[in-house]
RODO-2510 file (C-alpha; in nm, 4 decimals, decimal comma):
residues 541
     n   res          X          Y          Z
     1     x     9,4630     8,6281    10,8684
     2     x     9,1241     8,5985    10,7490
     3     x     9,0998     8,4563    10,4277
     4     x     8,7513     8,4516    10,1923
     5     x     8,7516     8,1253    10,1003
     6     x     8,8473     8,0197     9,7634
     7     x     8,5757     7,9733     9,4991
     8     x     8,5964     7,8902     9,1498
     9     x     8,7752     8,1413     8,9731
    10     x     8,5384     8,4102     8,8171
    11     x     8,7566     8,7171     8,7330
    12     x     8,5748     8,9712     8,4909
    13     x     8,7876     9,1312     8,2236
    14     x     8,7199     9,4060     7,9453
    15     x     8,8805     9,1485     7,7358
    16     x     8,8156     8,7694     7,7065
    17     x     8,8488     8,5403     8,0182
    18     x     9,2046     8,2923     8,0656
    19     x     9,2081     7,9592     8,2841
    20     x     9,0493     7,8569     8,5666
    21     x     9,2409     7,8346     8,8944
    22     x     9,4406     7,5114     9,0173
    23     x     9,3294     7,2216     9,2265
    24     x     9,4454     7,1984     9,5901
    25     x     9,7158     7,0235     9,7002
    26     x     9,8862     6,8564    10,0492
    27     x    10,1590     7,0741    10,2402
    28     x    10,5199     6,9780    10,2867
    29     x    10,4186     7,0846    10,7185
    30     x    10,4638     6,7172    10,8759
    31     x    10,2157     6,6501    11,0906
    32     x     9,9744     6,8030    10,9996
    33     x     9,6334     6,7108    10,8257
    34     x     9,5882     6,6772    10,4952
    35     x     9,2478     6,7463    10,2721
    36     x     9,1326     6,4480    10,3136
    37     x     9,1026     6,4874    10,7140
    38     x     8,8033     6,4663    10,8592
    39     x     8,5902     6,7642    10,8584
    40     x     8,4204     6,6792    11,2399
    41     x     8,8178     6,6646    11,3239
    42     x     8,8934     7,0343    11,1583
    43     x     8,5950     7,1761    11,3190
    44     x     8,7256     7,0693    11,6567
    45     x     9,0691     7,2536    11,6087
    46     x     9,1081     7,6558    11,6303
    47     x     9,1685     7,8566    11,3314
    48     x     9,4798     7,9709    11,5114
    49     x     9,7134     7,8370    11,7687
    50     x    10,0980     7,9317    11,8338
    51     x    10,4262     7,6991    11,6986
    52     x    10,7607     7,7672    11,7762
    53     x    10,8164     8,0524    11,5388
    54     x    10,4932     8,2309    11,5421
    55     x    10,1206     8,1759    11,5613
    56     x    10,0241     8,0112    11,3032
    57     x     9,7073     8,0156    11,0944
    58     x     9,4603     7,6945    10,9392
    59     x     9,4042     7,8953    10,6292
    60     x     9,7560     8,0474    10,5870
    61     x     9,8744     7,6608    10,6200
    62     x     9,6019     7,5536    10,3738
    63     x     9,6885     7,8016    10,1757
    64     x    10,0086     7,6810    10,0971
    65     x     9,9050     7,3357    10,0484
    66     x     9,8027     7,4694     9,7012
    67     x    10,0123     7,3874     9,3737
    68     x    10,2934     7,6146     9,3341
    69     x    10,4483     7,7211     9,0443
    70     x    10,8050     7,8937     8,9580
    71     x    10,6404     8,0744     8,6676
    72     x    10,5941     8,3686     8,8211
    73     x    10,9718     8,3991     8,7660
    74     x    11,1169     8,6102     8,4610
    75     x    11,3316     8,3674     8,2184
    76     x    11,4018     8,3546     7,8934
    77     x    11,3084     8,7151     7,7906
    78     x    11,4442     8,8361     7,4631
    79     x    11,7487     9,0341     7,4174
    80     x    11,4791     9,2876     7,1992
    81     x    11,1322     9,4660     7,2544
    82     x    11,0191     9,5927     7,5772
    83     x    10,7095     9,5615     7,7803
    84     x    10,6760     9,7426     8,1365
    85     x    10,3352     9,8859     8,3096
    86     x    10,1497     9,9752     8,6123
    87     x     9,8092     9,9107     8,7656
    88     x     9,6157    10,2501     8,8740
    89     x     9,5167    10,1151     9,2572
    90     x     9,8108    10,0252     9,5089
    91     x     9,5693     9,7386     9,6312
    92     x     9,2418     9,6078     9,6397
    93     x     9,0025     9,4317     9,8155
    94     x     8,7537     9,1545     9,6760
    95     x     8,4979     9,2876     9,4366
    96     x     8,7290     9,5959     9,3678
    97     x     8,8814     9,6733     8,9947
    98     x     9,1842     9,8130     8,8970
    99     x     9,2777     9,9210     8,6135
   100     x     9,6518     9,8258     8,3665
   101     x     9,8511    10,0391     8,1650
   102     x    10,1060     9,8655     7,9533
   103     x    10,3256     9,9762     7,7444
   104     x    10,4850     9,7006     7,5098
   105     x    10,6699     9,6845     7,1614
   106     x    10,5084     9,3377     7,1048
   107     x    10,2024     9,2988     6,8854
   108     x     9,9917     9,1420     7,1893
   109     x    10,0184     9,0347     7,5268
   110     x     9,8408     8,8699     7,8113
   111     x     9,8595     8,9031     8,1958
   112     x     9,9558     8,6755     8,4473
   113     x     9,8279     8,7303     8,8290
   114     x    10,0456     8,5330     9,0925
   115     x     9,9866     8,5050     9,4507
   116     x    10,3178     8,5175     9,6179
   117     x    10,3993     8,3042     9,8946
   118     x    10,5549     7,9315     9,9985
   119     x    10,3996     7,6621     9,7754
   120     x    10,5808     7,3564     9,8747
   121     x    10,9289     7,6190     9,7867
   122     x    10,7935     7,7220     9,4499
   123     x    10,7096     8,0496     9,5691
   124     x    10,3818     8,1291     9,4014
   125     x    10,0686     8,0438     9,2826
   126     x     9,8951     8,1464     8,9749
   127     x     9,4890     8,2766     9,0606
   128     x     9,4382     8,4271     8,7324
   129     x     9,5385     8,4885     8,3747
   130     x     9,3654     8,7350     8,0969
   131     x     9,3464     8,6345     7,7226
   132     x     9,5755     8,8090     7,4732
   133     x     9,5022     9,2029     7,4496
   134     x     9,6345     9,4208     7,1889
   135     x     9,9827     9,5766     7,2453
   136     x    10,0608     9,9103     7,2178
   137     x    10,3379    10,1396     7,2576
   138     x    10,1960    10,4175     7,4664
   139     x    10,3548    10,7713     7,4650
   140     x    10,6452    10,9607     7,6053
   141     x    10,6214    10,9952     8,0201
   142     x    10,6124    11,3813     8,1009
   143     x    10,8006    11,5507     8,3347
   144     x    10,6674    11,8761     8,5232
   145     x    10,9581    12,0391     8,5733
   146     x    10,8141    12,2432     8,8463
   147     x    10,8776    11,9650     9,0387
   148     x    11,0821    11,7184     8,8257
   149     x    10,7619    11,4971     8,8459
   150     x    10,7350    11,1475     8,6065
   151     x    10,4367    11,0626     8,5573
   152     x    10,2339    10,8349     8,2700
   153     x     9,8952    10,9533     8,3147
   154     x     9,8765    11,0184     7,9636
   155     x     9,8747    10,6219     7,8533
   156     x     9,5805    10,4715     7,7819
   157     x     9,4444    10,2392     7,9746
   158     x     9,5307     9,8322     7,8172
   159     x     9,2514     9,6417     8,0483
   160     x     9,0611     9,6235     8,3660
   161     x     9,0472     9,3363     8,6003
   162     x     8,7816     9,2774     8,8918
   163     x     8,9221     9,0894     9,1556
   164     x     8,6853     8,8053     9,3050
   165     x     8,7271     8,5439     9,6286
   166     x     8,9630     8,3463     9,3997
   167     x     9,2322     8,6026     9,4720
   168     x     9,3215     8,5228     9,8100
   169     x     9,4507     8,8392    10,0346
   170     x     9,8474     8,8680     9,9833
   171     x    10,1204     9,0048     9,7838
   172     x    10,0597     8,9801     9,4137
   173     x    10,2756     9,0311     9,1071
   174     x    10,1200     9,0482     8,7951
   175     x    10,3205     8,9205     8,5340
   176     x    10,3265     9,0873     8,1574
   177     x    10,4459     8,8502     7,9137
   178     x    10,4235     9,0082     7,5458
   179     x    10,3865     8,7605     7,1994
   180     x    10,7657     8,8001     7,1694
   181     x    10,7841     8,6447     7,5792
   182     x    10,9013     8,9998     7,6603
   183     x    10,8377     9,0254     8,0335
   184     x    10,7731     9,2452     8,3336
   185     x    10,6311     9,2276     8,7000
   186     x    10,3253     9,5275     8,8019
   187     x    10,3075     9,4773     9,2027
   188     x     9,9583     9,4773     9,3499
   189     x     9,8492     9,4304     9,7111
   190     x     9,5252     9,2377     9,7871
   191     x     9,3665     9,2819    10,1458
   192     x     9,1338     9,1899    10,3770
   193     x     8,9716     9,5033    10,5134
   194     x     8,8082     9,2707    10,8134
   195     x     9,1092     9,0607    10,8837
   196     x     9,2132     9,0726    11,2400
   197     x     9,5193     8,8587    11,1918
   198     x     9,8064     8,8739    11,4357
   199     x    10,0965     8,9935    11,1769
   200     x    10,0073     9,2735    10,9675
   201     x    10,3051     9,3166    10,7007
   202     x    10,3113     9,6752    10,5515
   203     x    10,4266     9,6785    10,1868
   204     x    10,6459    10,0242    10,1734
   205     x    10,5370    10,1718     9,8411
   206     x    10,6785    10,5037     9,9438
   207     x    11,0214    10,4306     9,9529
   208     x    10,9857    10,2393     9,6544
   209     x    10,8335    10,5087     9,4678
   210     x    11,1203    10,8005     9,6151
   211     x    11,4124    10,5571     9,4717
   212     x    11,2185    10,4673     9,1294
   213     x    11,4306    10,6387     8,8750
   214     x    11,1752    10,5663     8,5843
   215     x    11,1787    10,8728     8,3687
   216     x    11,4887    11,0022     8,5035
   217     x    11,3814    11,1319     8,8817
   218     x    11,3625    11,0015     9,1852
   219     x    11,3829    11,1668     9,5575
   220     x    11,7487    11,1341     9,4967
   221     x    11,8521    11,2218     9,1692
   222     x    11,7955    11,4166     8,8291
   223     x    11,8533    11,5307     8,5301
   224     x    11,9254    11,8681     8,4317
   225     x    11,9886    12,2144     8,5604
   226     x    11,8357    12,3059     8,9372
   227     x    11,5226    12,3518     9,0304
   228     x    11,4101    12,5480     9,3061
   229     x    11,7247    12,5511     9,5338
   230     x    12,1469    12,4650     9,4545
   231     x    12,1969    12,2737     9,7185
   232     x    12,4427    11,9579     9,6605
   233     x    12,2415    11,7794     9,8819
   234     x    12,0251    11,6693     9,8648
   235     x    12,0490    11,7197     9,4965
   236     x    11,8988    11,9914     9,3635
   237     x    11,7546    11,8420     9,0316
   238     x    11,6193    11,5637     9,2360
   239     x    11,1870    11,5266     9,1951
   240     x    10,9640    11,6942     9,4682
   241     x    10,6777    11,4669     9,3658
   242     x    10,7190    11,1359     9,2318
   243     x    10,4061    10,9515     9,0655
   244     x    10,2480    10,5965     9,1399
   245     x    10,1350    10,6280     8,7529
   246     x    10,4416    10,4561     8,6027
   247     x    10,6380    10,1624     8,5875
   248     x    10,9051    10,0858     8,8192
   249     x    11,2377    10,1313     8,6621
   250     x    11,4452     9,8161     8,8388
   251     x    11,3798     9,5368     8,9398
   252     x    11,1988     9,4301     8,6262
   253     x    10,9259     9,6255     8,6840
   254     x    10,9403     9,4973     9,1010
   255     x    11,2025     9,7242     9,1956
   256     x    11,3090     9,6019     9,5563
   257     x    11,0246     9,3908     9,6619
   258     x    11,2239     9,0423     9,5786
   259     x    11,4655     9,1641     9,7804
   260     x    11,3330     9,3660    10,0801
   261     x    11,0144     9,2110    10,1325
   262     x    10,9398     8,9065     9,9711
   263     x    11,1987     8,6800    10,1499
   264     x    10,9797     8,7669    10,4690
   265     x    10,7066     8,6715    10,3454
   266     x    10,8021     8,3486    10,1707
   267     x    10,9421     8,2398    10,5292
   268     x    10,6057     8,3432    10,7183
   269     x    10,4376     8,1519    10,4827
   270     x    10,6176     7,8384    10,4917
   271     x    10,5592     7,8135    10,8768
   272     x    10,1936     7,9049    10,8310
   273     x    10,1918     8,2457    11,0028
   274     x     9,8924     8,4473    11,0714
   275     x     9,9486     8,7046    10,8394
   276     x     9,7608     8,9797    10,6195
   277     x     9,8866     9,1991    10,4009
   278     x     9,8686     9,6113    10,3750
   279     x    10,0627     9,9128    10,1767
   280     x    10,1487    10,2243    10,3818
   281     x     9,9215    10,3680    10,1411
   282     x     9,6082    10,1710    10,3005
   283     x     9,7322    10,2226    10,6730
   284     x     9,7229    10,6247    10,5592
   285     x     9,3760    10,5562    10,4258
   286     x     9,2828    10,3228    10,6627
   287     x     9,5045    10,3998    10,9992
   288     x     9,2348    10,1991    11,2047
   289     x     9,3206     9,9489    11,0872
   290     x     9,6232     9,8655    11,2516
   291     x     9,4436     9,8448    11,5573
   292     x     9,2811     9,4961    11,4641
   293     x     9,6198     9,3050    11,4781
   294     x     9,8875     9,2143    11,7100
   295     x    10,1875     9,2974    11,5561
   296     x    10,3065     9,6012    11,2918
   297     x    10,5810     9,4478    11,0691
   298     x    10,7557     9,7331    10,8626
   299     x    11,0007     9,5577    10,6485
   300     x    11,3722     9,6856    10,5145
   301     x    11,4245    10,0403    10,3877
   302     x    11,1052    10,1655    10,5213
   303     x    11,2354    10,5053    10,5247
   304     x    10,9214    10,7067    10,4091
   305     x    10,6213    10,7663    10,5987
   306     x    10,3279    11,0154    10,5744
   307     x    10,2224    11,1846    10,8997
   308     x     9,9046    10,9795    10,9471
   309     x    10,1100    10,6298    10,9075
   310     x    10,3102    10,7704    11,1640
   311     x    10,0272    10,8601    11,4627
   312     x     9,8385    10,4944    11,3505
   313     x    10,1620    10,3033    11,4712
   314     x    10,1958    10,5553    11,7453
   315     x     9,8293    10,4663    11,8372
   316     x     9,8902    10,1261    11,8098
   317     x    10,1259    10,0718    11,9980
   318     x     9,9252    10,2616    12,2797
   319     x     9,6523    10,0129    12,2513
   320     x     9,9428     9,7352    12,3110
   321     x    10,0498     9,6806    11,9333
   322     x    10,3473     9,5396    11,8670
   323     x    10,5923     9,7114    11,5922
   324     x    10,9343     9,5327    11,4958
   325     x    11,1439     9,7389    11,2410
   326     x    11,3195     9,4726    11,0546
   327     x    11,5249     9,7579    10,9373
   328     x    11,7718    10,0221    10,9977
   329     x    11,6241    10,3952    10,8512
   330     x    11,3082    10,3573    10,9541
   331     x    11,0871    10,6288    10,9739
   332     x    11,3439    10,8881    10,8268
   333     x    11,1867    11,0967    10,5177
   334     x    10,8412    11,2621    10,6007
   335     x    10,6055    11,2828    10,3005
   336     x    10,2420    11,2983    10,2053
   337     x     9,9514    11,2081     9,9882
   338     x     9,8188    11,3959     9,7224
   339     x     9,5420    11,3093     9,3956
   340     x     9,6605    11,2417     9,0631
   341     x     9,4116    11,2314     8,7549
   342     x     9,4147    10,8796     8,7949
   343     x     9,2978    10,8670     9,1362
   344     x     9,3447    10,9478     9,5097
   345     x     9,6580    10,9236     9,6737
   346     x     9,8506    10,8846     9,3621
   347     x    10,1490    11,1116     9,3972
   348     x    10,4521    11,1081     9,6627
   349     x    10,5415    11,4894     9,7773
   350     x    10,8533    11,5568     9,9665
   351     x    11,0368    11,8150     9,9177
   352     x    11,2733    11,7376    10,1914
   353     x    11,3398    12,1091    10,2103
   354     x    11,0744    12,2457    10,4333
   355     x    11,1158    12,5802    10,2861
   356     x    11,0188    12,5161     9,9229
   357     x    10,7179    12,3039    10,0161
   358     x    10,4199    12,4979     9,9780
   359     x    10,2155    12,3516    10,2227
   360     x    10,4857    12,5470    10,4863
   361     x    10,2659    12,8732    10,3849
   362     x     9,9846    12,8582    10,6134
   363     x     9,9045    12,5352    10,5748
   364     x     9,8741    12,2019    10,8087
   365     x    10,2120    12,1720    10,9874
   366     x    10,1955    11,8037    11,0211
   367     x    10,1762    11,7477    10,6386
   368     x    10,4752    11,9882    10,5472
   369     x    10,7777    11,7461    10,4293
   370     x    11,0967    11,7133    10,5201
   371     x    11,4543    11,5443    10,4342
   372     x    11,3677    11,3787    10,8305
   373     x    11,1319    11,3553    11,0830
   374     x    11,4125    11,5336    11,3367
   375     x    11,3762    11,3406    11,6815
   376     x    11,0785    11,1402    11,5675
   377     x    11,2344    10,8185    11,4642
   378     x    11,4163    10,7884    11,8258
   379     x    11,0690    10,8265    11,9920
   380     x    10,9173    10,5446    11,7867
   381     x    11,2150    10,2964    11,7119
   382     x    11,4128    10,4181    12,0197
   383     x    11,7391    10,4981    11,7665
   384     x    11,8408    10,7096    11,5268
   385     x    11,9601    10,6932    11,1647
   386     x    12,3513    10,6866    11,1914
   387     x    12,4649    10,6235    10,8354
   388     x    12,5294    10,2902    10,6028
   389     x    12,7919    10,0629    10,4916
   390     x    12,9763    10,1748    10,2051
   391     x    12,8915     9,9755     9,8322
   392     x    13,1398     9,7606     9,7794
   393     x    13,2311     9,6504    10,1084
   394     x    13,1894     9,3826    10,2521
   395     x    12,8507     9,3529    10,5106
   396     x    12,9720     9,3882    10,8938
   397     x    12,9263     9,0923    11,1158
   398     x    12,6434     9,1678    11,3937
   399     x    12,7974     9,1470    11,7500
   400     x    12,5655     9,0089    12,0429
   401     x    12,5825     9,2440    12,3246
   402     x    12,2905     9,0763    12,5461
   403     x    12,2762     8,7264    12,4835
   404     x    12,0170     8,6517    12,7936
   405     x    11,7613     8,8257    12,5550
   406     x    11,4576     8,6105    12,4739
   407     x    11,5513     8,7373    12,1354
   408     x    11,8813     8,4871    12,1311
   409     x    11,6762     8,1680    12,2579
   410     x    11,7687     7,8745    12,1174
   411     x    12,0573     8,0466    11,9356
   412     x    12,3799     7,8875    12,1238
   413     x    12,4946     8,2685    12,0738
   414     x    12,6755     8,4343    12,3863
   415     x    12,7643     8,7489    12,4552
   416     x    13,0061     8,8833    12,2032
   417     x    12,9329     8,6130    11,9620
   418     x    12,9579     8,7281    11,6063
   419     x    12,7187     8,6307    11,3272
   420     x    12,9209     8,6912    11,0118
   421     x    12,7898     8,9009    10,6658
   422     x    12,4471     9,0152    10,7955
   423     x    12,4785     9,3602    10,8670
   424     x    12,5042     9,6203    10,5253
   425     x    12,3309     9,9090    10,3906
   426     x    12,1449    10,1865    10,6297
   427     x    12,2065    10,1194    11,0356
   428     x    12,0834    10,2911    11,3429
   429     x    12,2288    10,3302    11,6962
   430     x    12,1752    10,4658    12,0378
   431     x    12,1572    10,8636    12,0563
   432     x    12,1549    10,8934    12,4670
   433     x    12,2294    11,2772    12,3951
   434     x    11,8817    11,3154    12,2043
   435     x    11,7056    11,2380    12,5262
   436     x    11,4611    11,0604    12,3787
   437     x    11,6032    10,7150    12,4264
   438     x    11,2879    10,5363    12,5970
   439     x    11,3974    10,4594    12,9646
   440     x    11,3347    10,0895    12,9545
   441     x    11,5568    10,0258    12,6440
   442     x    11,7223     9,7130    12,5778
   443     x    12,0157     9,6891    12,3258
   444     x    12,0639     9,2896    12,2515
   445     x    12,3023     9,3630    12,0073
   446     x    12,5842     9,6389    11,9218
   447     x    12,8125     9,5957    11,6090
   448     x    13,0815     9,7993    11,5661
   449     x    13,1882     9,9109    11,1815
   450     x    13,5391    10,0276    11,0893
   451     x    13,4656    10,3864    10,8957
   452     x    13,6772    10,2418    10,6195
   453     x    13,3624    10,0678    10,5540
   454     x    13,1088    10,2951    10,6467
   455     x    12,9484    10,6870    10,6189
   456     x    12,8231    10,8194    10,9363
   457     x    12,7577    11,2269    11,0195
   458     x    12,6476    11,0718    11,3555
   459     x    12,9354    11,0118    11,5660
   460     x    13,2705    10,7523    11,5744
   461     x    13,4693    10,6050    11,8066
   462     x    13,7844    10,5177    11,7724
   463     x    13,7951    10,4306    11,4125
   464     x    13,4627    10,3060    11,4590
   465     x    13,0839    10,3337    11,4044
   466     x    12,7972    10,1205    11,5101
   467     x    12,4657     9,9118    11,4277
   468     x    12,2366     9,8558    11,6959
   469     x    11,9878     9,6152    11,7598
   470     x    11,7200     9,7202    12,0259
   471     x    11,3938     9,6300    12,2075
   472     x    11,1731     9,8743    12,4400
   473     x    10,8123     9,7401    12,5995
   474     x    10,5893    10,0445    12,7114
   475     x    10,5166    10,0227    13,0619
   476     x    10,1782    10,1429    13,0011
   477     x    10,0626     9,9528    12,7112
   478     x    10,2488     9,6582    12,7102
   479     x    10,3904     9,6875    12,3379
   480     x    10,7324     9,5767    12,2330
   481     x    10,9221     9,8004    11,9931
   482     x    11,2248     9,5923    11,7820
   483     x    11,4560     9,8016    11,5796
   484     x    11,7258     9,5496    11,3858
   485     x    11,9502     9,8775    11,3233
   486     x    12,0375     9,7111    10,9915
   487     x    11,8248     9,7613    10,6687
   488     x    11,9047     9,4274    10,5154
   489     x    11,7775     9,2134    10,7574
   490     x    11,5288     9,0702    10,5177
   491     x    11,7563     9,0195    10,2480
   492     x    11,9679     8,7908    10,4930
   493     x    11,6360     8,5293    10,5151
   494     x    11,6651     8,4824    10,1422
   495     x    12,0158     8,2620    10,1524
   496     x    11,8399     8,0882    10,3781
   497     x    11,4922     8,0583    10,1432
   498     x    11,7061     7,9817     9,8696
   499     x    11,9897     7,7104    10,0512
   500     x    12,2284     7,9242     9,9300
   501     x    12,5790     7,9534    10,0950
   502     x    12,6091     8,2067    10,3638
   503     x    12,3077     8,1016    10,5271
   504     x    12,3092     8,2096    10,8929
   505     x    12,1028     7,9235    11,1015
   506     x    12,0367     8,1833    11,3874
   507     x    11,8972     8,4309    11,2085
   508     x    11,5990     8,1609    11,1495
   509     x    11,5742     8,1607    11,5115
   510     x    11,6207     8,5058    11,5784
   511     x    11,3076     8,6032    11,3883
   512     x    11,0833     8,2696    11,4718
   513     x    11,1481     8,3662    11,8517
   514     x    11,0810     8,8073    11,7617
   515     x    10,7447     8,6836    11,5647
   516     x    10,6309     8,4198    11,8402
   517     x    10,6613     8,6949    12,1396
   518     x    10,4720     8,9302    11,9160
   519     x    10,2456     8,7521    11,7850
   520     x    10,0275     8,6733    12,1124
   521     x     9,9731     9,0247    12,2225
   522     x    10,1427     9,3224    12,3734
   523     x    10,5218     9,1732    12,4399
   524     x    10,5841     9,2942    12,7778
   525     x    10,3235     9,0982    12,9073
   526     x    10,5154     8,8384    12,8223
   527     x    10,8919     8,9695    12,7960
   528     x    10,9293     9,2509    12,9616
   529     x    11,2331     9,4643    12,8096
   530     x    11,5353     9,5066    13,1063
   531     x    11,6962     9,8455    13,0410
   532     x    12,0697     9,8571    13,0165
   533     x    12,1063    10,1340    12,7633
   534     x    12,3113    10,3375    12,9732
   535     x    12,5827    10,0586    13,0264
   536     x    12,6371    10,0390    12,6663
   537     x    13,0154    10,1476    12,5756
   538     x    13,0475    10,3257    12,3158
   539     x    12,7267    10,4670    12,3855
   540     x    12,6329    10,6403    12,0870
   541     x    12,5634    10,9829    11,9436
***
């Protein structure tokens, strides 16, 4: 990634200024230089060069090096009083403002703006931090019961911020801490509009915006009588639109991102990965700029996607791209964009029945949303959806089917080796019947799950269903596609973040070996896919 170099903190805010940034620091990577290297010796070395799990970057690595903190982590908060908000851009880049809107029972509060990452295993690093501003408990949220819409555009705004070099491109959670330490997390993406990095991790604010229940609606539930249809699913009380402008309702405020996405990037960061940062909201603003990286990460549960996200991976990946799903359900809702009075590109619409959404009357057919993209998500991922393992139960093991994969190197795993716990949640498989299976499919791995344990409308097999894990290269472009089949494959890194128990060694190795292939340019250059698809018993759908 290419990272602005850090400068003396100089963040303007409508309200008083906090404390400058922190010092540097050394890294915990052996080996490697510390500040106090030579800078004749640095200028010899390239800003990038390739390690064992990836290529790694000079500034991600230096990065790093910086003091860490564990503040950025909620503790303590009182058993009374609330405080919860949300910024009014889904990212920024430096120079650019955004603007907070927090709601919070305490008399004042002040805002804490942390740089997620490694940091020597803290996990973050604090850039910036306002003074105290005034609290306020801002109105009621309404809902438009046209379309069971939540939104909060009717709070006022608290404070504005204007981002400067100091706040390095990444992840970023803002942290609201209130005069009675009540507490909450706003996310907020900072990017690099000229970064030609090799990863590019995509942040899925859609999905986490069709499952936030704040104010009662979501994609997938309601409140109240039916509107518009009486279907039992999906439900018809559900939202049609769902607004950016509000809090999220889990999560403290983070809703999935500690879990989904975060323990990604705390591992990419530890080995020093190239890596910038993105929301599907910039790559649907911005689809170009997918074009100036290597490799398209979309991370677990990345399940909604607007039309235009969808042709700039397809794009991509024609101009040799790499795209690894890390997750099962990829690519399954189709929504779009639309304005809110806060700003552009503010509001989610799907009204996953085609019929009720009124851009199916004469307007563009591409932007008319649906419960699924139909046979899309086997052209792009090379499965389909095929159902999820039941709450409650315990996750499946995942079963390697082609252990001479590249994928397995250094793994000790053989075929039919079983790597216990990892597999829960949404999972795809083969659909040979769709034919739309691309012809030089690989499956490395194929996991059967007893339907005691699992939903599927997608086809069983003697008591069974099944998660598969696949790779495809295009002949023409070179690009690998990786599909996991299983939508907690992130989740799975953070026992291992953490040294918790359950820890599964080769999942380490799994994704150091998918994110060193990727990382140095279209994959079947490098590792060509070998087809054997059509060998694969049970074969799918």
């Amino acid at each position: 990634m290419i990272l602005v170099a850090v400068a003396v903190l100089l963040v303007t805010v409508l309200v008083p200024g906090g404390p400058p940034a922190q010092a540097r620091s050394t890294s915990r990577h052996t080996g490697r230089a510390g500040p106090a290297a030579a800078t004749s010796e640095h200028a010899k070395r390239p800003a990038t060069f390739t390690g064992p799990d990836g290529v790694e970057s000079r500034a991600i690595i230096a990065e790093n090096r910086k003091p860490g903190t564990t503040a950025w982590k909620i503790t303590g908060a009182p058993r009374t009083g609330m405080i919860e908000g949300f910024a009014d851009r889904n990212y920024v880049a430096d120079g650019q403002s955004f603007g907070l809107y927090v709601s919070t029972t305490a008399p004042s509060f002040h805002v804490v703006a942390y740089r997620m990452g490694y940091y020597q295993g803290k996990g973050g690093r604090q850039v910036w931090s306002s003074a105290e501003v005034p609290g306020r408990r801002q109105p009621a949220c309404p809902v438009d019961h046209s379309t069971n819409m939540v939104s909060c555009d009717n709070w006022s705004r608290s404070l504005t911020v204007r981002t400067t070099a100091a706040w390095t491109p990444g992840d970023y959670v803002l942290k609201l801490v209130g005069s009675g330490n009540q507490q909450a997390y706003v996310l907020l993406t900072v990017w690099d509009p000229h970064s030609h990095a090799a990863y590019m991790v995509v942040n899925r604010t859609l999905t986490e915006q069709g499952w936030n229940t704040f104010g009662g609606y979501d994609f997938y539930q309601g409140q109240g009588a039916c509107i518009l249809d009486n279907y039992t699913y999906p439900p018809c009380n559900r939202a049609r639109v769902v607004s950016l402008d509000r809090p999220y309702a889990q999560g403290n405020g983070a809703e999935d991102f500690f879990g989904n996405e975060y323990p990604l990037i705390y591992w990419m960061e530890e080995h020093g990965l190239d890596v910038t940062y993105v929301t599907d909201i910039t790559l649907t603003q911005h689809p170009a700029f997918a074009l100036q990286h290597r490799a398209w990460l979309s991370l677990d549960h990345d399940e909604t996607w607007t039309y235009t996200e969808l042709q700039a991976a397809r794009t991509a990946m024609a101009h040799g791209v790499n795209v690894l799903f890390f997750s099962g359900a990829a690519v399954v809702r189709h929504a779009r964009l639309q304005a809110s009075p806060l700003g552009a590109d503010r509001e989610v619409v799907d009204y996953r029945n085609p019929q009720e959404d009124p851009a199916s009357h004469g307007g563009n057919p591409n932007q008319v949303t649906a419960n699924t993209w139909g046979t899309a998500d086997i052209a792009i991922t090379g499965q389909e959806y095929s159902g999820y393992v039941l709450p409650g139960e315990p996750n499946a093991a995942m079963v390697v089917y082609d252990a001479s994969s590249w994928i397995f190197a250094g793994t000790g795993l053989h075929d039919g080796s079983r790597i216990p716990g990892v597999i829960g949640s949404d999972i795809d498989h083969l659909d040979p019947a769709s034919g739309l299976t691309p012809k030089d499919l690989q499956v490395v791995a194929h996991s059967p799950i007893p339907l005691s344990e699992a939903y599927t409308n997608q086809g069983t097999w003697s008591g069974h269903t099944y998660s598969d894990f696949t790779y495809y290269t295009d002949p023409a472009s070179g690009a690998g596609v990786i599909d996991t089949g299983d939508t907690i494959f992130i989740g799975d890194l953070r026992t291992c973040n953490m040294h918790l128990t359950g820890c599964q060694p080769a999942l380490l190795r799994i994704t150091g070996n998918m994110l060193r292939v990727f990382g140095q340019g279209p994959a079947g250059h490098l590792e060509p896919s070998h087809p054997n698809w059509q060998s694969v018993t049970p074969s799918g759908s």
